[in-house]
C-alpha positions in Angstrom: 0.0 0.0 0.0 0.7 3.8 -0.8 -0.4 6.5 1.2 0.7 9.7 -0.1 0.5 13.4 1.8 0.6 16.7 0.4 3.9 16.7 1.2 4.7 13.9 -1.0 3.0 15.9 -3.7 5.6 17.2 -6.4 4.6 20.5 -7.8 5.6 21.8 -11.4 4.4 24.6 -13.2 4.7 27.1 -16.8 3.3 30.7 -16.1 -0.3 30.5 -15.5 -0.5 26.8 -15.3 0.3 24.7 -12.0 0.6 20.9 -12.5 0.5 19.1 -9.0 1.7 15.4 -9.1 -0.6 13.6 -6.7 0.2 9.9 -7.6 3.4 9.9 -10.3 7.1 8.7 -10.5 7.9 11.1 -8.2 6.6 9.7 -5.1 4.7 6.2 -6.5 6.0 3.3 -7.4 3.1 2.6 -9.8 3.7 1.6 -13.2 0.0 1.9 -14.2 -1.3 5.5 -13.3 0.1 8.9 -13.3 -2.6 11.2 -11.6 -2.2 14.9 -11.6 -4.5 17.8 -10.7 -3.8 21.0 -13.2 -5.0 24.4 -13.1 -4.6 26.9 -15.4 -5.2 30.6 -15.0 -7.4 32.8 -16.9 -6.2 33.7 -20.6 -3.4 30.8 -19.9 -2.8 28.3 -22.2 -1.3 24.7 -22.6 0.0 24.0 -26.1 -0.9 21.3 -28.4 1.0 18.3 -27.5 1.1 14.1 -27.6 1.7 11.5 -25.7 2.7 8.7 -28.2 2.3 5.8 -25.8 0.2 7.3 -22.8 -3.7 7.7 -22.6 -5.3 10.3 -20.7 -8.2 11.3 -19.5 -9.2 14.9 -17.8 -12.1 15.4 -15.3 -12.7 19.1 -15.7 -13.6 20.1 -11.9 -14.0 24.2 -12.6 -14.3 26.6 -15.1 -14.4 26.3 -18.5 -12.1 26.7 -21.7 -11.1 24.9 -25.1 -9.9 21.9 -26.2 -7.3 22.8 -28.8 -7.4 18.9 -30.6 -5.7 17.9 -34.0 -5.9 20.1 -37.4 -6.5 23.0 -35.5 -9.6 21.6 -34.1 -11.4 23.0 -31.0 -13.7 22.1 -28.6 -15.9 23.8 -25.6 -14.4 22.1 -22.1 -16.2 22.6 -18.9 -16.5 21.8 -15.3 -18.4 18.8 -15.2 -16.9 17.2 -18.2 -14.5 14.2 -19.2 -12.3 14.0 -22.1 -10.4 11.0 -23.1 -7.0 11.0 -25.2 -5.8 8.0 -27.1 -2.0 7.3 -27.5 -0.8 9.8 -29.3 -3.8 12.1 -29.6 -3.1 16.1 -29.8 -4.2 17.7 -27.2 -3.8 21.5 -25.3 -5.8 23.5 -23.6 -6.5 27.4 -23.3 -8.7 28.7 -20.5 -11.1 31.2 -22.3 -12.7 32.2 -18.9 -12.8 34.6 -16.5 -12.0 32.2 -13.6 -8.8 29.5 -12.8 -9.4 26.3 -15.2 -9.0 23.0 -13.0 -9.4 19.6 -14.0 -7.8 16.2 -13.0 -5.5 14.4 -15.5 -5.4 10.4 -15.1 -2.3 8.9 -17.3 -1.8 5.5 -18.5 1.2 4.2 -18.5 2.7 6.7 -16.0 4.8 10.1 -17.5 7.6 11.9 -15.3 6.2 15.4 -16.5 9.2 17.4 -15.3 10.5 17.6 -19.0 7.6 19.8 -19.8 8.2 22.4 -16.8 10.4 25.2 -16.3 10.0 24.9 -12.7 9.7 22.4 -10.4 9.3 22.8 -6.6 
């Protein structure tokens, strides 16, 4: 068994967007899940990006914004809502609202995330 604290928690973040690792390689030794919770500030954005051999799913918890998908694609992403990613779907986000975007990201096999962070704390 795992039990893991906020003080176990790793946190990484871009400006506007915080990416806190609840269950990951950095304090889990699962080799199934990666489970982070992200929030991203008003006007903030997450650019288009895959994961080549890593599903993921987002549970949108507040606020709302837009899916930024292959081809340029968009689509309307609320609190409420769950989105799943394929291997190797694109997928961003940009939080068109007036409020903090949060959702929770599940990933399958796990990622180490720090690549895409400047910071990490």
């Amino acid at each position: 068994m795992e039990f893991l604290t906020e003080e176990q928690f790793k946190v990484l973040s871009n400006p506007g967007i915080t990416s806190t690792q609840l269950l990951s390689p950095h304090n889990s030794a699962s080799n199934r899940v990666t489970i982070t919770k992200v929030t991203v500030e008003a006007g903030a954005k997450q650019p288009p990006h895959s994961h080549h051999r890593s599903e993921k799913i987002w549970i949108a918890v507040s606020g709302e914004g837009t899916l930024l998908l292959g081809g340029e694609s968009t689509h309307a992403f609320a609190a409420g809502q769950v989105v799943r990613f394929a291997d190797g779907d694109i997928h961003g986000f940009v939080n068109t609202g007036q409020e903090p975007f949060a959702y929770i990201s599940v990933t399958s096999p796990p990622i180490n995330f720090s690549y895409a962070y400047a910071a990490a704390r």
